[in-house]
PDB file of N, CA, C and O in Angstrom:
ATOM      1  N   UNK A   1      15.236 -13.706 -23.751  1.00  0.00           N
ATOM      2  CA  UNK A   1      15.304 -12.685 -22.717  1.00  0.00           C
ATOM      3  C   UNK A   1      14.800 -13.311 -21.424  1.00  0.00           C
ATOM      4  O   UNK A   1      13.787 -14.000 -21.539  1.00  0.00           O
ATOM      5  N   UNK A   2      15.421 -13.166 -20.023  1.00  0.00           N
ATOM      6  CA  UNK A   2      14.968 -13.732 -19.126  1.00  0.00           C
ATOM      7  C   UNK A   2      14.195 -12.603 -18.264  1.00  0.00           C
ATOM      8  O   UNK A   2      13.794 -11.543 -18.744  1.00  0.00           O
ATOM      9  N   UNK A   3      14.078 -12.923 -17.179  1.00  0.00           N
ATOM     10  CA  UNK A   3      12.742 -12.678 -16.000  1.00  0.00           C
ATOM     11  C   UNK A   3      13.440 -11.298 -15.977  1.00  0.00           C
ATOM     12  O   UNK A   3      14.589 -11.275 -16.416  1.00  0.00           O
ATOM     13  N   UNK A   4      12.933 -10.213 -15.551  1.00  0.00           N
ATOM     14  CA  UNK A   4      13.580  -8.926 -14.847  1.00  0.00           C
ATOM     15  C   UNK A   4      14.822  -8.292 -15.916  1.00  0.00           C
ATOM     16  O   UNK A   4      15.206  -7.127 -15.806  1.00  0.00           O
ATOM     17  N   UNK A   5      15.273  -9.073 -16.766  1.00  0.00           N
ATOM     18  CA  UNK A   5      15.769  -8.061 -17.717  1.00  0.00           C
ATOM     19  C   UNK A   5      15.206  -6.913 -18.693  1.00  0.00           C
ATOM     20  O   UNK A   5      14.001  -7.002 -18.931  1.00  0.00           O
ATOM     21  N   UNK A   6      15.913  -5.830 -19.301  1.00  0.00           N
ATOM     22  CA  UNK A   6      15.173  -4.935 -19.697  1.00  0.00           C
ATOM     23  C   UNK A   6      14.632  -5.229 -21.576  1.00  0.00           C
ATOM     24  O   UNK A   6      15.355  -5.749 -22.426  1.00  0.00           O
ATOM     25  N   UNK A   7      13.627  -4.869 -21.732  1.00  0.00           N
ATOM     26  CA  UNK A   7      13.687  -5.182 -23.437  1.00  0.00           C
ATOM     27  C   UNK A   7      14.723  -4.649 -24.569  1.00  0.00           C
ATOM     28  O   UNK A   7      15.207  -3.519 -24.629  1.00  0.00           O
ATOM     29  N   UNK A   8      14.979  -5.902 -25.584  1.00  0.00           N
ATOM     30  CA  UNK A   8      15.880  -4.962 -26.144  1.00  0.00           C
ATOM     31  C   UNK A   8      15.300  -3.183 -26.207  1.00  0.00           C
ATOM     32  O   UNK A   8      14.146  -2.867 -25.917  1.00  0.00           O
ATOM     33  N   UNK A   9      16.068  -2.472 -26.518  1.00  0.00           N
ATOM     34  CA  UNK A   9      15.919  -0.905 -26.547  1.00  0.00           C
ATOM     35  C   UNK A   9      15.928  -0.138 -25.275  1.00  0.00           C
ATOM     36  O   UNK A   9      15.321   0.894 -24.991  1.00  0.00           O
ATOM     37  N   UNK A  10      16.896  -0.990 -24.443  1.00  0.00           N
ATOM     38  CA  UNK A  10      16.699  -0.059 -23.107  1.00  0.00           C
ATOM     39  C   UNK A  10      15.486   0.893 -22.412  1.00  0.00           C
ATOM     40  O   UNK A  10      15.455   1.544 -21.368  1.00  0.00           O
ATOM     41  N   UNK A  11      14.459   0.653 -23.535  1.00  0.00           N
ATOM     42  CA  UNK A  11      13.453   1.663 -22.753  1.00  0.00           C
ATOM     43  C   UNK A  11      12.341   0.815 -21.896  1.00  0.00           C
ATOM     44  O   UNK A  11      12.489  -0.349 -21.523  1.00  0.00           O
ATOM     45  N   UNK A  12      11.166   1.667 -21.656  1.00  0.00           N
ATOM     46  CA  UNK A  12      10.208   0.928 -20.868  1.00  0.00           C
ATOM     47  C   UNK A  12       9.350  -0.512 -22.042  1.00  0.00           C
ATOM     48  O   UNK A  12       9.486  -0.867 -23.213  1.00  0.00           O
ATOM     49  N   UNK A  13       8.506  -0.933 -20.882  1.00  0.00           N
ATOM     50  CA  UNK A  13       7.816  -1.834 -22.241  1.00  0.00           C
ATOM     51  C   UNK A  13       6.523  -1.291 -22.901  1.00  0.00           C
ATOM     52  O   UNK A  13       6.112  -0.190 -22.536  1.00  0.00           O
ATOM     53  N   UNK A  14       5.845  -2.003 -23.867  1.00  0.00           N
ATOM     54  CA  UNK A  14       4.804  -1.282 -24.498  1.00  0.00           C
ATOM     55  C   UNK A  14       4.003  -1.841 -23.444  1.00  0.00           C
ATOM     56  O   UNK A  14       3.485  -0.741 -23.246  1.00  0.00           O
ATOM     57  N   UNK A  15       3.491  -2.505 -22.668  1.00  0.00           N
ATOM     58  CA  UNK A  15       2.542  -2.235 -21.592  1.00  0.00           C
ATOM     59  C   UNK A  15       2.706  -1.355 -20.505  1.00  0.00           C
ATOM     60  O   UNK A  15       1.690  -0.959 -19.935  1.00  0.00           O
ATOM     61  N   UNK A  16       3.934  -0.943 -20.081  1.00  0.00           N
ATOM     62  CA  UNK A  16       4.279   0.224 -19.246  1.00  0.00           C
ATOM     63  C   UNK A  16       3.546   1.424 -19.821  1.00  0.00           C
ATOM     64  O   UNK A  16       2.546   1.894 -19.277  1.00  0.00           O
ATOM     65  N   UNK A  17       4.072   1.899 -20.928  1.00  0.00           N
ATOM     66  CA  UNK A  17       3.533   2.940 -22.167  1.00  0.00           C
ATOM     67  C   UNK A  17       2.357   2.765 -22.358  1.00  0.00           C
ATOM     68  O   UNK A  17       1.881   3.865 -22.640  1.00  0.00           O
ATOM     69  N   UNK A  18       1.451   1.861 -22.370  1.00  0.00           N
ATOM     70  CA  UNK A  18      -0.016   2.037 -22.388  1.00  0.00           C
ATOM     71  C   UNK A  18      -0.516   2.271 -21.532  1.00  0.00           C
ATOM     72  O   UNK A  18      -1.447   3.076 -21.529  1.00  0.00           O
ATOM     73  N   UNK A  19       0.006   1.515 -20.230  1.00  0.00           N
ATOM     74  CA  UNK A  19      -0.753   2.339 -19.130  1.00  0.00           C
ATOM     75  C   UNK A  19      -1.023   3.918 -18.699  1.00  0.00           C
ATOM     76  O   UNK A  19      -2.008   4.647 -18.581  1.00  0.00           O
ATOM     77  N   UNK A  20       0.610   4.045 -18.508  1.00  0.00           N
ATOM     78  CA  UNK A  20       1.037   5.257 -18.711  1.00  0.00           C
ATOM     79  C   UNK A  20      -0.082   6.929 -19.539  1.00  0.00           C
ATOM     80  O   UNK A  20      -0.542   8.006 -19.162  1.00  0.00           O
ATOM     81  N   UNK A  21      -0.009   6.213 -20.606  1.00  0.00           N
ATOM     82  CA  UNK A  21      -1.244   6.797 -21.949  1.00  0.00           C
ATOM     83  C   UNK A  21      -2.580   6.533 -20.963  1.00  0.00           C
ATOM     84  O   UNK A  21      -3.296   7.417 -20.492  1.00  0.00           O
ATOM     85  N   UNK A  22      -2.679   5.564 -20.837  1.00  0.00           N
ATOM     86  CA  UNK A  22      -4.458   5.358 -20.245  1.00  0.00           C
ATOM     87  C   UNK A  22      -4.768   6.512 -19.212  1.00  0.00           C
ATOM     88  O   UNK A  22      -5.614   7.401 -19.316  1.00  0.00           O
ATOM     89  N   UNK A  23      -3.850   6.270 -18.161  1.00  0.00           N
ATOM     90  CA  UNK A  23      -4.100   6.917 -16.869  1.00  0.00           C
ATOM     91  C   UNK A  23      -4.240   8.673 -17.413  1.00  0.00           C
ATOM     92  O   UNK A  23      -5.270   9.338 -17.295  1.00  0.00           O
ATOM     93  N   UNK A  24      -3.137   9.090 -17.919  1.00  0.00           N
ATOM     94  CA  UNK A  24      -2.563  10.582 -18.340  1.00  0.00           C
ATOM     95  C   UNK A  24      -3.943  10.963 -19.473  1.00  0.00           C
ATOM     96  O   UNK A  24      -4.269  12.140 -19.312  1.00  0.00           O
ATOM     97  N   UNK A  25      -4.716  10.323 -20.445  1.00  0.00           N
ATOM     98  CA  UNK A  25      -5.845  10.956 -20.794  1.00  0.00           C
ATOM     99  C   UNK A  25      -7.377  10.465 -19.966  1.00  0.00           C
ATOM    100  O   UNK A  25      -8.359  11.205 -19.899  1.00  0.00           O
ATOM    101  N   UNK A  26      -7.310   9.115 -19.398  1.00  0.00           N
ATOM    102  CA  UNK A  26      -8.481   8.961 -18.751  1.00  0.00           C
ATOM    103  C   UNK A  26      -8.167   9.173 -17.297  1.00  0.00           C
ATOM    104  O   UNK A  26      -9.294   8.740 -17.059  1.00  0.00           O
ATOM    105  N   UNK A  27      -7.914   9.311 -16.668  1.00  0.00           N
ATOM    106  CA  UNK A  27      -7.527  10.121 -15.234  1.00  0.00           C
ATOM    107  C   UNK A  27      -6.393  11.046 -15.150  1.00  0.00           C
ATOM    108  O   UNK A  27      -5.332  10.613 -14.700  1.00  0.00           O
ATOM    109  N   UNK A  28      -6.460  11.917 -15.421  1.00  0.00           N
ATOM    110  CA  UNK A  28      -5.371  13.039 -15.662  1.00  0.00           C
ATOM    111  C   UNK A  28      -5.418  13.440 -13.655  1.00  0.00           C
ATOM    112  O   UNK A  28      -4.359  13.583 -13.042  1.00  0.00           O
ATOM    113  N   UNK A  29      -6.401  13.522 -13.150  1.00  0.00           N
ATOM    114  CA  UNK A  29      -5.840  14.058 -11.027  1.00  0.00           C
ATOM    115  C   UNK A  29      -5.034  12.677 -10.997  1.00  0.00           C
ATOM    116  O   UNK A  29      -4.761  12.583  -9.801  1.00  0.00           O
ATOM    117  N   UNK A  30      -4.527  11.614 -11.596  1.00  0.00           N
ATOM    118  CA  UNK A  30      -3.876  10.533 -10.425  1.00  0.00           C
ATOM    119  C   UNK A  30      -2.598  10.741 -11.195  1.00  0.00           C
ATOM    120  O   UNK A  30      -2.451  10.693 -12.416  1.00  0.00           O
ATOM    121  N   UNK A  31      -1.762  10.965 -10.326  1.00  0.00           N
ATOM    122  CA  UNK A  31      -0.341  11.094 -10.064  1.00  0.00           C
ATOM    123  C   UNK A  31       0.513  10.059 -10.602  1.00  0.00           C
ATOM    124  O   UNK A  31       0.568   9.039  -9.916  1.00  0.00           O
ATOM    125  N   UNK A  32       1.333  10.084 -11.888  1.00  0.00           N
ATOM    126  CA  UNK A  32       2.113   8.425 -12.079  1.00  0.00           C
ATOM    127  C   UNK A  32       3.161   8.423 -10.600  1.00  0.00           C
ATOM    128  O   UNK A  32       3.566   9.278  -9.812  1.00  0.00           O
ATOM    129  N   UNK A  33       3.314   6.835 -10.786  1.00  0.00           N
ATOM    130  CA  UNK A  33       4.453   6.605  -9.865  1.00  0.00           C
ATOM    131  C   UNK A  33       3.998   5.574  -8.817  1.00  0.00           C
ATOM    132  O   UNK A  33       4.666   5.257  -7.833  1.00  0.00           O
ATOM    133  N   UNK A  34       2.815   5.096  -9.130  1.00  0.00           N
ATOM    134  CA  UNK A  34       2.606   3.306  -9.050  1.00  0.00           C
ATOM    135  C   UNK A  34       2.191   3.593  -7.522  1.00  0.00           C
ATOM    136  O   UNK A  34       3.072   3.171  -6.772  1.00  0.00           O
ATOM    137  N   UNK A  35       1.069   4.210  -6.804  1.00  0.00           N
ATOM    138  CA  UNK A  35       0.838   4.068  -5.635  1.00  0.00           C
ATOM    139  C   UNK A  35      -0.902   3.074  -5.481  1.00  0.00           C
ATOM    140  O   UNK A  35      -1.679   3.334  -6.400  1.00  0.00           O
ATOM    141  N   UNK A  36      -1.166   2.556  -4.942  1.00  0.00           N
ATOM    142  CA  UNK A  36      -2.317   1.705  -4.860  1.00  0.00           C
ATOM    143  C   UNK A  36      -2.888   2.014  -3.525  1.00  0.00           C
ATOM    144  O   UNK A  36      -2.195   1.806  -2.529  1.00  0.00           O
ATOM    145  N   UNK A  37      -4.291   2.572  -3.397  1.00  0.00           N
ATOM    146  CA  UNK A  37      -4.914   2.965  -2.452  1.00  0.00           C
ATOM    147  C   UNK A  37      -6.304   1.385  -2.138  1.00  0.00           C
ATOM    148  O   UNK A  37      -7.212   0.854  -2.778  1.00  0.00           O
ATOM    149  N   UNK A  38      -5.837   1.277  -1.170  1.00  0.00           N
ATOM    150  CA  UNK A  38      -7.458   0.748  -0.930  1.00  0.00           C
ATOM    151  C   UNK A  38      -8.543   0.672  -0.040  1.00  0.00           C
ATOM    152  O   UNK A  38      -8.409   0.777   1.179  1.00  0.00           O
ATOM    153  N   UNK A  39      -9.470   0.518  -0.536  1.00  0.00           N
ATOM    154  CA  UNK A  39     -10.728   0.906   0.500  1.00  0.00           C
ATOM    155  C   UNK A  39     -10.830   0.564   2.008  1.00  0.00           C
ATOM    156  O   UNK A  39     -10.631  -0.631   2.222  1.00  0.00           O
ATOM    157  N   UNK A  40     -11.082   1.289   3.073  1.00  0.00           N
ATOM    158  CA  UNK A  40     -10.442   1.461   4.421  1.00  0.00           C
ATOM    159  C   UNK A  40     -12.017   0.986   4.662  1.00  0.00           C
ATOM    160  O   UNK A  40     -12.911   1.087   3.821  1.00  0.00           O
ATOM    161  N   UNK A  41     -12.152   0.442   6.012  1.00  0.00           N
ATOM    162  CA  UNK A  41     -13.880   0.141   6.520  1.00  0.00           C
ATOM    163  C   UNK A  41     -14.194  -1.078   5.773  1.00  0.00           C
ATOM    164  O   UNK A  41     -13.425  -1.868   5.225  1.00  0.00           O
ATOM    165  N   UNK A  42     -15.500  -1.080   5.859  1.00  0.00           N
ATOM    166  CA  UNK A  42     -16.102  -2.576   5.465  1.00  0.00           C
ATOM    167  C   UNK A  42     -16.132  -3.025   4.037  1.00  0.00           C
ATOM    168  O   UNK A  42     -17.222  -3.087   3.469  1.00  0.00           O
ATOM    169  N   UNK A  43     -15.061  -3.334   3.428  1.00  0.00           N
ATOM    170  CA  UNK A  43     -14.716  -3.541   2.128  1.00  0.00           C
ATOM    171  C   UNK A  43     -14.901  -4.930   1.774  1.00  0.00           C
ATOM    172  O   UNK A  43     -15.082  -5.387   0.646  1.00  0.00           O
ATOM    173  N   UNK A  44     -14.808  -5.758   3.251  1.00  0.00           N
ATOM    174  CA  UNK A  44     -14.944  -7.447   2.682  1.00  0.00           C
ATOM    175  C   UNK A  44     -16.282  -7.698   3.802  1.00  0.00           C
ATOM    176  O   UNK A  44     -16.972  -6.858   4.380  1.00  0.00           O
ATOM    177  N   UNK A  45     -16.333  -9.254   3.847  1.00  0.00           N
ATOM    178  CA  UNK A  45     -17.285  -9.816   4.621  1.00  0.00           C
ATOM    179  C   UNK A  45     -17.011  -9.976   6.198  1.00  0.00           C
ATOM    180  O   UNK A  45     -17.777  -9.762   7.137  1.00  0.00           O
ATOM    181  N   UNK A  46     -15.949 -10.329   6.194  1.00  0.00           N
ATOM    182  CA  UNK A  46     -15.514  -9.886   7.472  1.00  0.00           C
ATOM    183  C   UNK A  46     -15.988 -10.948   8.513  1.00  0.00           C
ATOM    184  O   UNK A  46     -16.164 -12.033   7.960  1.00  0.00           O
ATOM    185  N   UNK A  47     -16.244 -10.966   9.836  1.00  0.00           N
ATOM    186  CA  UNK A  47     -16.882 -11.999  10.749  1.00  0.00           C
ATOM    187  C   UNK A  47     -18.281 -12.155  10.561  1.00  0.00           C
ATOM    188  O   UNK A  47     -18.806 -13.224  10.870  1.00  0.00           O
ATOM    189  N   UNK A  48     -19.036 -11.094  10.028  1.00  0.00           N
ATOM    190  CA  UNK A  48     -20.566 -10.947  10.271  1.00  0.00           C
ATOM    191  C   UNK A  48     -20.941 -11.557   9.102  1.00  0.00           C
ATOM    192  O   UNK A  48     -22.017 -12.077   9.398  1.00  0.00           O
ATOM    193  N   UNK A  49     -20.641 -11.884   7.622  1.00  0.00           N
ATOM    194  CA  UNK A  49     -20.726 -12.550   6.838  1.00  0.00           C
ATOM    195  C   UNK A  49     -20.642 -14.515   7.260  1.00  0.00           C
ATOM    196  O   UNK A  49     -21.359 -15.401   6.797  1.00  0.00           O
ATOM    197  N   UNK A  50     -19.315 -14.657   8.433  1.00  0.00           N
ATOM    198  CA  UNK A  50     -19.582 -16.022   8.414  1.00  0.00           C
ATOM    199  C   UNK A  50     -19.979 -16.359   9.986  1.00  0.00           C
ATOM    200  O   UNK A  50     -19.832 -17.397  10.631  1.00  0.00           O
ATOM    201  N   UNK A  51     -20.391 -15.419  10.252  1.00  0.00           N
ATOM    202  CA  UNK A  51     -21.734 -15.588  11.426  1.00  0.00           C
ATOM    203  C   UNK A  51     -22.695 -16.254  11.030  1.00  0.00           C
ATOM    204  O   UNK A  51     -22.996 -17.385  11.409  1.00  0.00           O
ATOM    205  N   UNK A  52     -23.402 -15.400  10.007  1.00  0.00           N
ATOM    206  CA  UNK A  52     -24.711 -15.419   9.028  1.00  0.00           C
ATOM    207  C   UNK A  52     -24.617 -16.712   8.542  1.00  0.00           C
ATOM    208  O   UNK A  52     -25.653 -17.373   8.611  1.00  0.00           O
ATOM    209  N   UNK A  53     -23.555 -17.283   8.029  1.00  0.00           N
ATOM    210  CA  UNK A  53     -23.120 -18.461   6.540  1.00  0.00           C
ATOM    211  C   UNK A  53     -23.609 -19.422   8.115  1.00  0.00           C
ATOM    212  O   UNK A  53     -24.558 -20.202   8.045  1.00  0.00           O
ATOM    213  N   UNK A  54     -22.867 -19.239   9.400  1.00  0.00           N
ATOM    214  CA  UNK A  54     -23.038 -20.658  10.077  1.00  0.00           C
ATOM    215  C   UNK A  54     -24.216 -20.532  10.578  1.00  0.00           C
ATOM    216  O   UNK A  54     -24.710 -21.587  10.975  1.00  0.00           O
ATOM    217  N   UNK A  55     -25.014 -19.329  10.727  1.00  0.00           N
ATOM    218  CA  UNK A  55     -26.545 -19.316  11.459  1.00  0.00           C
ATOM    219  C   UNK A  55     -27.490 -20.495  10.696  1.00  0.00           C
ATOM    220  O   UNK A  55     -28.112 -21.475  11.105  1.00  0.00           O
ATOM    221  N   UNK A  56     -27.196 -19.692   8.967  1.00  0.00           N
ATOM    222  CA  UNK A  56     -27.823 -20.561   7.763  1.00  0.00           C
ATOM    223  C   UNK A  56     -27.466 -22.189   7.438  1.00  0.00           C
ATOM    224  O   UNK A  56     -28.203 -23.021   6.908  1.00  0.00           O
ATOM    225  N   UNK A  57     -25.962 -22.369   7.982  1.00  0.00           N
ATOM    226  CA  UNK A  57     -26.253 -23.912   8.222  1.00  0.00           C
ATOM    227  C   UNK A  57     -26.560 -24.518   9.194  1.00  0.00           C
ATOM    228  O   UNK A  57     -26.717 -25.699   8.883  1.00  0.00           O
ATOM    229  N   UNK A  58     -26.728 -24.352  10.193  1.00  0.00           N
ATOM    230  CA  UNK A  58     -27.457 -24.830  11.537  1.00  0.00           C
ATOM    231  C   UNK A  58     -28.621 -24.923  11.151  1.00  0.00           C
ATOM    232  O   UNK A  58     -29.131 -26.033  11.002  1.00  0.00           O
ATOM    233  N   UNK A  59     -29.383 -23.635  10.875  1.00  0.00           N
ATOM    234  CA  UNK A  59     -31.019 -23.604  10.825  1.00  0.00           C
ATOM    235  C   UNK A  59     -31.249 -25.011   9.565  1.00  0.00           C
ATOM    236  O   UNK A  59     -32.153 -25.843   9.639  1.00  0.00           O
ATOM    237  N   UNK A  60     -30.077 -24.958   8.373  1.00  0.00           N
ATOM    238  CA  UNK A  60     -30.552 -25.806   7.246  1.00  0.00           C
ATOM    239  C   UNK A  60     -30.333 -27.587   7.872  1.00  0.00           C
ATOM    240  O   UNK A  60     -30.866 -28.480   7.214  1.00  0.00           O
ATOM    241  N   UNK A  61     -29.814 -27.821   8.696  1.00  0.00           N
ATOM    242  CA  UNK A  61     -29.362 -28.938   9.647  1.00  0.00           C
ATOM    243  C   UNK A  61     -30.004 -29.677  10.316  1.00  0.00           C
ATOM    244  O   UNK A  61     -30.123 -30.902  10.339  1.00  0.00           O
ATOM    245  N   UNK A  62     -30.712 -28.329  11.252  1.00  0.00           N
ATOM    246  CA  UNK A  62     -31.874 -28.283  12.063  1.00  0.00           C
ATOM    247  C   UNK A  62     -33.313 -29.104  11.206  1.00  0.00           C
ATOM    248  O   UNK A  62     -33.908 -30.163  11.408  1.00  0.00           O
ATOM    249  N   UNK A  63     -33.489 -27.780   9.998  1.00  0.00           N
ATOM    250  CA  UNK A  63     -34.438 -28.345   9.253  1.00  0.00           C
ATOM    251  C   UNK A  63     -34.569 -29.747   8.127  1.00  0.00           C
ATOM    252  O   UNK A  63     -35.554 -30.018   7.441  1.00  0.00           O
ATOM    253  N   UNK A  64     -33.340 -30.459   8.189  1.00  0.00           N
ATOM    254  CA  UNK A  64     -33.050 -31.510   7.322  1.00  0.00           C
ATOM    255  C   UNK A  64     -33.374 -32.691   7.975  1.00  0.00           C
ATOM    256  O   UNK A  64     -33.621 -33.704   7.322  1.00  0.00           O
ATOM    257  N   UNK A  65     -33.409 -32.676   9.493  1.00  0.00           N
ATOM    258  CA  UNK A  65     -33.838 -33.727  10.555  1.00  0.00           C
ATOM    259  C   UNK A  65     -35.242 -33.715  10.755  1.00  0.00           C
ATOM    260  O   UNK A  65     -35.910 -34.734  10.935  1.00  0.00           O
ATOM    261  N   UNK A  66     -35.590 -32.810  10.731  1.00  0.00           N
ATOM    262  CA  UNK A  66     -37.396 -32.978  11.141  1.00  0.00           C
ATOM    263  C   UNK A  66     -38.046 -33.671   9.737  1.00  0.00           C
ATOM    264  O   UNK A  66     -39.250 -33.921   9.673  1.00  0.00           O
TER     265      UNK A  66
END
């Protein structure tokens, strides 16, 4: 069977069907139909993370010479 074809039995696959099952008894409010939300605002590190990273190697730079 190659890439993107369907399994024999024309239907979905058994990992489709498990998910499917997961979501429908352990989150029954989320809606099937494959939508992906993600966290809006400060979710990563962003500039102020490698502000910090280059403050900390300067100062460690600084202090490796004396």
């Amino acid at each position: 069977m190659s890439a993107g074809t369907a399994p024999p039995g024309g239907g979905e696959s058994q990992g489709e069907q498990a998910i499917e099952t997961h979501y429908a008894h352990r989150h029954p409010h989320i809606a099937p139909g494959g939508v992906v939300e993600f966290r809006k605002g400060s979710s990563g590190c962003g500039s102020g993370c490698l502000i910090a990273l280059g403050i900390v190697v300067l100062l460690l730079i600084i202090a490796s010479r004396h």
